[in-house]
C-alpha positions in Angstrom: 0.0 0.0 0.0 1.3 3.8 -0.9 -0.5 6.8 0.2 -0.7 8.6 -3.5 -0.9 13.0 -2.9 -1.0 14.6 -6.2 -2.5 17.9 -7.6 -5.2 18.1 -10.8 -5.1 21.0 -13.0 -7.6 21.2 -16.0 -6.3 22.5 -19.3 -8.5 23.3 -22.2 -7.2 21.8 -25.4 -6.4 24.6 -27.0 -3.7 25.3 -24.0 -1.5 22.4 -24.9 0.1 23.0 -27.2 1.8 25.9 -25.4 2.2 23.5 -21.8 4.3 21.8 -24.1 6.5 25.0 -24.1 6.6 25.6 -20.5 10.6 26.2 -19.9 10.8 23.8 -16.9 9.8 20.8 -19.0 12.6 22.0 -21.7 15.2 20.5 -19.1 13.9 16.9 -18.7 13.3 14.2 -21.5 9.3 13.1 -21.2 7.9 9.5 -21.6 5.3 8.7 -23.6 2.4 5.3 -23.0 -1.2 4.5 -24.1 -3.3 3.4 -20.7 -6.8 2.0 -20.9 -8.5 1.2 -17.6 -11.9 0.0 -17.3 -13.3 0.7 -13.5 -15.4 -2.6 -12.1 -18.5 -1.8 -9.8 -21.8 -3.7 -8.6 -24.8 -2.7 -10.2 -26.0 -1.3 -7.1 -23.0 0.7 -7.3 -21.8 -0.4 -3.4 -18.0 0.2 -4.0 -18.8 3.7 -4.7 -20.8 4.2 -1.6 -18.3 2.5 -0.4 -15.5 5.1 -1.4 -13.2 2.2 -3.3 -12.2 3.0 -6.8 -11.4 -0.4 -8.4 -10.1 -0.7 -11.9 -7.8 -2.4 -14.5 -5.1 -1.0 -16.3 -3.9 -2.1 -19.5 -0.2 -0.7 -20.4 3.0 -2.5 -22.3 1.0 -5.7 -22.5 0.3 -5.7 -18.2 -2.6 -6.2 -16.7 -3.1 -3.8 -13.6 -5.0 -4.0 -10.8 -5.8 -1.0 -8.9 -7.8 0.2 -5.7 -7.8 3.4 -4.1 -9.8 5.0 -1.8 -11.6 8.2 -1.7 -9.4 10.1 0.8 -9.8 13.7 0.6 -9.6 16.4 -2.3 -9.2 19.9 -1.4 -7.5 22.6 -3.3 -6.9 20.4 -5.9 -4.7 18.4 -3.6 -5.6 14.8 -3.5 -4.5 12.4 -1.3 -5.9 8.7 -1.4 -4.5 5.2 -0.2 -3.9 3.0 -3.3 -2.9 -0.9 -3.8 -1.3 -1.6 -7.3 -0.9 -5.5 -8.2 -0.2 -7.4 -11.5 -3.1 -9.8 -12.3 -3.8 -12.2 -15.1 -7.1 -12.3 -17.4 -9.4 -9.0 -17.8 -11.6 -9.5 -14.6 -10.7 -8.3 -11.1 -9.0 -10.9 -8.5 -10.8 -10.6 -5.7 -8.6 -13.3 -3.7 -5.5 -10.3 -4.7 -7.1 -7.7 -2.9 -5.8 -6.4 1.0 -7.7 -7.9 3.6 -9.3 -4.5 4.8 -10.8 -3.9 1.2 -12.1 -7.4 1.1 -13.9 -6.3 4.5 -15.6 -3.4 2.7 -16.6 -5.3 -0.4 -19.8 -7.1 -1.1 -20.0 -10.5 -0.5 -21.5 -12.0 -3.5 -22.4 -9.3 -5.9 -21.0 -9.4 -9.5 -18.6 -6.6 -10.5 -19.1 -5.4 -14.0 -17.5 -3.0 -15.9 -19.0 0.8 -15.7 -16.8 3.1 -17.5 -13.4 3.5 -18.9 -10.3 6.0 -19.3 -8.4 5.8 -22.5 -5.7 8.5 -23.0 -2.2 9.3 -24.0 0.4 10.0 -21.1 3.3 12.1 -21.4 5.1 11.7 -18.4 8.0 14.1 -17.0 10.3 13.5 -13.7 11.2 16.8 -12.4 14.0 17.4 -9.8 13.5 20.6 -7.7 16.0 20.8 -5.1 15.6 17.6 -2.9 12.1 17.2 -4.1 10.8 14.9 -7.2 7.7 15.3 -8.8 6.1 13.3 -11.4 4.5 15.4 -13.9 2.0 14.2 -16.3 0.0 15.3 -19.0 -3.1 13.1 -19.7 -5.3 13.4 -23.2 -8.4 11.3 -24.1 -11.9 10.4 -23.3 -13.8 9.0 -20.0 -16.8 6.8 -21.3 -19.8 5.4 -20.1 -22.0 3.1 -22.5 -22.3 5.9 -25.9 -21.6 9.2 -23.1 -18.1 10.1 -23.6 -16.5 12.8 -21.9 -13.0 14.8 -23.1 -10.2 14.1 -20.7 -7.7 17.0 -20.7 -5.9 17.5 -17.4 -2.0 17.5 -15.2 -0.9 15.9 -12.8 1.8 16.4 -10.0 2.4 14.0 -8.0 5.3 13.9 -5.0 7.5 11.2 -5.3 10.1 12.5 -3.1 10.5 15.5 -0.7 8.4 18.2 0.2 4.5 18.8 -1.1 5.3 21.9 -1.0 6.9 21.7 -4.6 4.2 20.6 -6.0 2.2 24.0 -5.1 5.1 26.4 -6.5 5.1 23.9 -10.1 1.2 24.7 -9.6 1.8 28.7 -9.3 4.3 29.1 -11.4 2.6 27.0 -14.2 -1.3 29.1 -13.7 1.7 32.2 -14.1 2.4 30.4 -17.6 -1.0 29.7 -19.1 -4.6 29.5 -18.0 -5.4 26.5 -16.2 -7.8 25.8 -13.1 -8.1 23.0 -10.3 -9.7 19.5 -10.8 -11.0 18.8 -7.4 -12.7 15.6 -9.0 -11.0 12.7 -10.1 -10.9 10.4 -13.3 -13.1 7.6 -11.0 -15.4 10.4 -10.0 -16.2 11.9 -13.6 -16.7 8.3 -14.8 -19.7 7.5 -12.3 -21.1 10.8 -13.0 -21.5 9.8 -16.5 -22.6 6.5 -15.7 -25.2 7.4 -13.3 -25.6 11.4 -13.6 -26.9 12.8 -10.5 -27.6 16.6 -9.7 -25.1 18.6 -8.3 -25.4 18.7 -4.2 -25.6 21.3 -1.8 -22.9 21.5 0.7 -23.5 22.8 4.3 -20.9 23.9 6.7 -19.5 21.1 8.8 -19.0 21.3 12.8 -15.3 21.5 13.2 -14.0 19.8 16.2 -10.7 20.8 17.4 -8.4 18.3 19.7 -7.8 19.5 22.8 -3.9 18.4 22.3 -3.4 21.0 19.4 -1.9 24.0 19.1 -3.0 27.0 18.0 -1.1 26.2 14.6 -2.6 23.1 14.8 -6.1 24.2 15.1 -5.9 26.8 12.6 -4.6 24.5 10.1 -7.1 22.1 10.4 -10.0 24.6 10.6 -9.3 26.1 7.0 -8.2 22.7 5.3 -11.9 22.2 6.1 -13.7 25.2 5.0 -11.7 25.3 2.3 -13.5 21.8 1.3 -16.8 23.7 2.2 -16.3 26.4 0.1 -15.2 24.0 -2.8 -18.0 21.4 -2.0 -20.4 24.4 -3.4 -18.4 25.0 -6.9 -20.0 22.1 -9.2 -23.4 23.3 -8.1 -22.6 27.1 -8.8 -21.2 26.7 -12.0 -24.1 24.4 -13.0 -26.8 27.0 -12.9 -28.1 30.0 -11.1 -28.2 28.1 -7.6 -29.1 30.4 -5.0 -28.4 28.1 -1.9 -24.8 27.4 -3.4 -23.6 30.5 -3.6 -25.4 31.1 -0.5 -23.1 28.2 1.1 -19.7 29.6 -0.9 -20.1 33.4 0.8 -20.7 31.5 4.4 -17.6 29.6 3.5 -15.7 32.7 2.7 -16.9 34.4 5.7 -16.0 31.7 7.6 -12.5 31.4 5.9 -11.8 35.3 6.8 -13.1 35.0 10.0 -10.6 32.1 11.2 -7.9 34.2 9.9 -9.0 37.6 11.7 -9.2 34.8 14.7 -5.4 33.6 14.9 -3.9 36.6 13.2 -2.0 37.4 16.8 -0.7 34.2 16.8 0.4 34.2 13.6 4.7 34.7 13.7 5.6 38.1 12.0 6.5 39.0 9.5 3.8 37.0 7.6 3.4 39.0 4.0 1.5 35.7 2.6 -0.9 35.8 5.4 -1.6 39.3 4.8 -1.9 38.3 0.7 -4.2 35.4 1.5 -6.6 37.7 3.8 -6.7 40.3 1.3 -7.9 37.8 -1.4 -10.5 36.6 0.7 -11.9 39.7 1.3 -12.2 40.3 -2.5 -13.6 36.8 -3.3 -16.0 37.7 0.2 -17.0 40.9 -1.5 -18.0 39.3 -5.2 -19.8 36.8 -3.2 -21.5 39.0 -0.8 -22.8 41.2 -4.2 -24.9 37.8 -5.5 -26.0 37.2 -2.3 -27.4 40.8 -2.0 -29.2 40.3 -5.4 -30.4 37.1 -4.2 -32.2 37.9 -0.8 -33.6 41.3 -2.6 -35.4 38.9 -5.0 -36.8 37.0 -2.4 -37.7 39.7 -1.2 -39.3 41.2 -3.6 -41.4 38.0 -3.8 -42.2 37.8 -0.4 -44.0 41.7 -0.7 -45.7 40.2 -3.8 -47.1 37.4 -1.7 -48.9 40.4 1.1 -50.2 43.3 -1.4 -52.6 43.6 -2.8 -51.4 44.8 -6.5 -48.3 43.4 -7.8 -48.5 45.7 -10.9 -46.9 48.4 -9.1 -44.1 46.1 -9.0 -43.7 43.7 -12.1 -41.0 46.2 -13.4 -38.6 46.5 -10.5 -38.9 42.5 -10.4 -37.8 42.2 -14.0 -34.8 44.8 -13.4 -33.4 42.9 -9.9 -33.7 39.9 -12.0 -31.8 40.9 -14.6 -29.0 42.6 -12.0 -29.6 38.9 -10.1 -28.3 36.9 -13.2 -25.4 38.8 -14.1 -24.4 38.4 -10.3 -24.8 34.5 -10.9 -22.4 35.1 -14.0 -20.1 37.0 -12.6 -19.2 34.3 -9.7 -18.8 31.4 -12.5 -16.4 34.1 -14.1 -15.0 34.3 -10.9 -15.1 30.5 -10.2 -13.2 30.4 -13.3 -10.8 32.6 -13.3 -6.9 32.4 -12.4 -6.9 34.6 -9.8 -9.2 32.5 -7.9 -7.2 28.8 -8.6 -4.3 30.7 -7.8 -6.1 32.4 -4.2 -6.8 28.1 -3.4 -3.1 27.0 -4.7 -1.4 29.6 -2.4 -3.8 28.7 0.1 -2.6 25.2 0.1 0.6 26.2 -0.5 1.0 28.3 2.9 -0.8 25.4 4.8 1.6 22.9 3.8 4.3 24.9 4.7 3.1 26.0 8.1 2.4 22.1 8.7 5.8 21.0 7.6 7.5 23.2 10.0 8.5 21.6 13.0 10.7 24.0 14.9 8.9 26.3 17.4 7.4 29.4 14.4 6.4 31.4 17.1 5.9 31.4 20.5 2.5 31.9 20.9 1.4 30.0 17.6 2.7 26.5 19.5 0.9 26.9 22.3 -2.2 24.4 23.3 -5.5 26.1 21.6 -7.0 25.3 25.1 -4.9 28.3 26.6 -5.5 30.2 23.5 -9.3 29.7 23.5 -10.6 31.6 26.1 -8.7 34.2 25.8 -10.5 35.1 22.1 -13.5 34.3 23.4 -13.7 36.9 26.2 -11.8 39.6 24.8 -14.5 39.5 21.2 -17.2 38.9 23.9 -16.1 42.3 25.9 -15.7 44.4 23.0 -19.0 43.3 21.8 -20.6 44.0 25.1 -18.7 47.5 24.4 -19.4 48.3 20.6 -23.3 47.1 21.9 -24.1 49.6 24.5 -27.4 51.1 23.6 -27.4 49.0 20.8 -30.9 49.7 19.2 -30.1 53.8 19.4 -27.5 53.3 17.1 -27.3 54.3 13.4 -27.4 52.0 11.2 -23.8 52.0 10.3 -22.8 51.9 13.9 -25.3 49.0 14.4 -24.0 47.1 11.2 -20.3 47.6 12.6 -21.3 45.7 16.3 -23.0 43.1 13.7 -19.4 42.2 12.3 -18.2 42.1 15.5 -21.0 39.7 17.1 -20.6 37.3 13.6 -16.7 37.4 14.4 -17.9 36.1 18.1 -20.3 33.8 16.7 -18.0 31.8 14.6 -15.1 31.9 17.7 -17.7 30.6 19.6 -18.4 28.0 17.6 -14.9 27.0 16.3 -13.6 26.7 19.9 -17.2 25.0 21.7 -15.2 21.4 21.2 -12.9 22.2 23.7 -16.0 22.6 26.3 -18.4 20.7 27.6 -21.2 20.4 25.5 -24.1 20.8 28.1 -22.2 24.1 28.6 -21.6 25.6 24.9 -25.2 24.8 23.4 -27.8 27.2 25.4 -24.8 30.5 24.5 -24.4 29.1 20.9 -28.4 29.0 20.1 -28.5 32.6 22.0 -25.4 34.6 19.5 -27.5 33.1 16.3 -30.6 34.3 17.1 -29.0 37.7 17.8 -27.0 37.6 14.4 -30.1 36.5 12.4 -32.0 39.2 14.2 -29.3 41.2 12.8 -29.0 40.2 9.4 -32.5 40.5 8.8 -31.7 44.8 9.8 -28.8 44.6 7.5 -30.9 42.8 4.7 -33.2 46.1 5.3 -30.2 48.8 4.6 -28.1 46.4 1.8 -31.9 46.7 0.1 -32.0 50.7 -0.2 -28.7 50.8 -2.0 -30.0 47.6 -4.4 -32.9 49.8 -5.3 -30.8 52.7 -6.5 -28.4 50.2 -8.4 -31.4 49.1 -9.7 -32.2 53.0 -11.3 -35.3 53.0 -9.4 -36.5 56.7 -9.6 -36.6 58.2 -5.8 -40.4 59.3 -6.2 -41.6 56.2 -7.7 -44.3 54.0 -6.3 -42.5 50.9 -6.0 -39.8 52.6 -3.7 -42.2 54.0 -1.5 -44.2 51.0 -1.2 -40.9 49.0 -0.1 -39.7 51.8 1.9 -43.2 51.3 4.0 -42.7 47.6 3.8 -39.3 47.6 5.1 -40.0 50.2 7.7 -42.9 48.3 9.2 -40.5 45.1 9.2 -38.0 46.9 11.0 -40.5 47.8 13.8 -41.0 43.7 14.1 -37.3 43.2 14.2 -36.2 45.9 16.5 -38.4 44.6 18.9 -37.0 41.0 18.6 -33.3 42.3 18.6 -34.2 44.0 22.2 -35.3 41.0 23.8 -32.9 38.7 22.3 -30.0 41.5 23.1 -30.8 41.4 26.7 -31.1 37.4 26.6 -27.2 37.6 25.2 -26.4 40.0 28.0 -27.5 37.4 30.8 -26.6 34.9 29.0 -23.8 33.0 31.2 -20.8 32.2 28.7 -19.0 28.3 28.5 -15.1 29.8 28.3 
């Protein structure tokens, strides 16, 4: 058994031609093969609930047999056990397989053949340092019965050395030519032409922290998985206008910043990427904040449909947000496509891996236990909350939208670091901040929607505006009210740090 860590970049077609030009590649002498697999599943499809890959490869006159688990993708970077074995004849041999897969599979179902990979290989072995990575080009077809798919994509894989060098090949190659992640694999394209399914929405995951980390530790493994969150939501997005999706991406992204404002004190300075990598999330948060606006006005918009009693007066302004709400849909596949985006998750990665492969002391404070760490975030965002809050329904609404940052900032803490405490103790506070920052959204929803309705051109005297204006006002009433009550609940509210 080997545990395989590789990174997938798609390349369009047309690209290749100049990959095949990339000065790096100049320097070594490439490899060339033919490999046909042909991936074996029940027809109940249990390996792939299963997460086993199984397949046979057919190269130089060998027959292959290959398993592999699912492991994780994120970033592009996927990492996956696999068990390589020659075999005889064109069927799988079960008897061949590890014991632990044999566990897994079913008992007496018949494996048949779903779906196969046929493409050319150019292979490449590239020395960097003390680091070798295997880099391949792969060009073909995935098919499934008469669906066939065009297979265009890289590969690095590490065979020796740090992972780190397969990140700056990554950079400096998206510096060279257009190219973007592949978060799915060849196994996982083939099954989605053999049974196609919908794309999936992605939720947010609880992330629990082990009390033996570190603050390095902890931070590290809380953005390797909202980073999977955030990608999770990409298929979906660039599918279609999918308002939930994009919904889930700007929670992601919030998230993402959030952990970063979290640990930035711990962080050991000078940090210029850190800095780089916040910045860029605050740009893709801002894109994906704009299609969320657009998205919540429409619902909106439907919602004061659904309680007047003349929708006339508003037919027009619904056809104008929309419009405004499409092109926001369009603008984040752009966005999902372009390079500054693959290369925001590569130097993401990139900075992770490094930060994990240090083992000498980085910083004083960033190697201490998160349990000493914990507490003291929690109480100082908690104070300056309970600060920022005074008289919190006389303030503007700027000032009120700035104390709403700061409770989301708590809110997200609170939840991050709520593993390290007893759970009878963490869920009665937790339950108490969200209602609090949904009471606050729903406020926030109310001012984002003025500005919408002059993006929109709506004229200042026209009936539409002035019927939402009254709408909006009345809700505001409503939710003031409910912010009071649920303020003062947070303000006796006893807290689990």
């Amino acid at each position: 058994m080997s545990t395989e860590t590789e990174l997938k970049l798609a390349i369009a077609p047309e690209h290749v031609e100049k990959f095949l030009q990339y000065p790096l590649l100049q320097t070594f002498t490439a490899t060339t093969k033919h490999l046909c697999n042909t991936y074996f599943d029940t027809s109940e499809l249990d390996l792939l609930k299963k997460k086993i890959g199984l397949r046979i490869r057919y190269v130089d006159n060998m027959r292959l047999q290959t398993i592999k688990t699912a492991g994780q993708s994120i970033g592009g970077l996927h990492q996956r056990q696999e068990w390589e074995m020659a075999i005889d004849g064109d069927v799988p041999r079960y008897e061949l397989m590890p014991e632990q897969i044999r566990a897994r599979m079913p008992a007496s179902s018949l494996l048949l053949p779903v779906f196969t990979t046929n493409f050319q290989r150019k292979q490449w072995n590239i020395e960097i340092g003390d680091s070798m990575v295997e880099l391949v080009l792969d060009q073909g077809t995935i098919q499934s019965s008469q669906t066939v798919m065009p297979l265009y994509e890289i590969e690095l894989e590490i065979k020796k050395g740090s992972t780190t060098a397969l990140y700056n090949i990554a950079l400096d190659l998206l510096n060279y030519l257009s190219l973007r992640i592949e978060n799915q694999s060849k196994a996982a394209r083939g099954y989605q032409l053999f049974h196609p399914k919908a794309p999936k929405i992605v939720h947010a995951a609880i992330i629990h922290l082990d009390r033996t980390m570190t603050a390095k530790q902890a931070f590290i493994h809380t953005v390797w998985q909202e980073l999977q969150h955030l990608q999770a939501n990409e298929f979906s997005i660039l599918s279609g206008d999918n308002v939930e999706a994009i919904h889930q991406m700007r929670v992601a992204v919030r998230r993402l910043r959030s952990y970063f404002g979290i640990f930035k004190p711990f962080v050991p300075v000078p940090c210029e990427e850190y800095s780089m990598l916040r910045k860029e999330l605050h740009w893709l948060g801002e894109e994906s904040g704009m299609a969320r606006d657009w998205d919540v006005f429409y619902q909106t918009l439907y919602e004061v449909r659904q309680q007047v009693a003349t929708t006339a007066v508003l037919d027009s302004l619904v056809v104008t947000v929309r419009y405004f709400k499409t092109q926001a849909h369009e603008k984040m596949r752009e966005i999902l496509n372009s390079t500054r985006y693959h290369r925001l998750l590569l130097s993401l990665g990139k900075w992770l891996t490094q930060q994990n492969e240090v083992t000498e002391t980085s910083g004083a404070r960033w190697e201490l236990p998160v349990t000493e760490l914990a507490g003291e975030i929690l109480q100082r965002r908690y104070l300056f909350v309970q600060e920022q809050g005074e008289k919190l329904l006389k303030l503007s609404e700027t000032q009120r939208h700035a104390v709403r940052i700061e409770i989301k900032k708590l809110s997200y803490a609170a939840r991050l670091f709520a593993s390290l405490y007893p759970s009878e103790n963490t869920q009665d506070y937790l339950n108490t901040v969200s209602k609090l920052q949904t009471e606050l959204g729903i406020l926030n929803d109310m001012a984002v929607a003025h500005s919408l309705l002059d993006r929109a051109g709506l004229h200042p005297h026209s009936p539409a505006r002035h019927l939402l204006i009254g709408w909006y006002a009345y809700q505001r009433v409503i939710h003031l009210k409910k912010l009071e009550k649920t303020w003062t609940t947070w303000l006796k509210q006893k807290t689990f740090w």
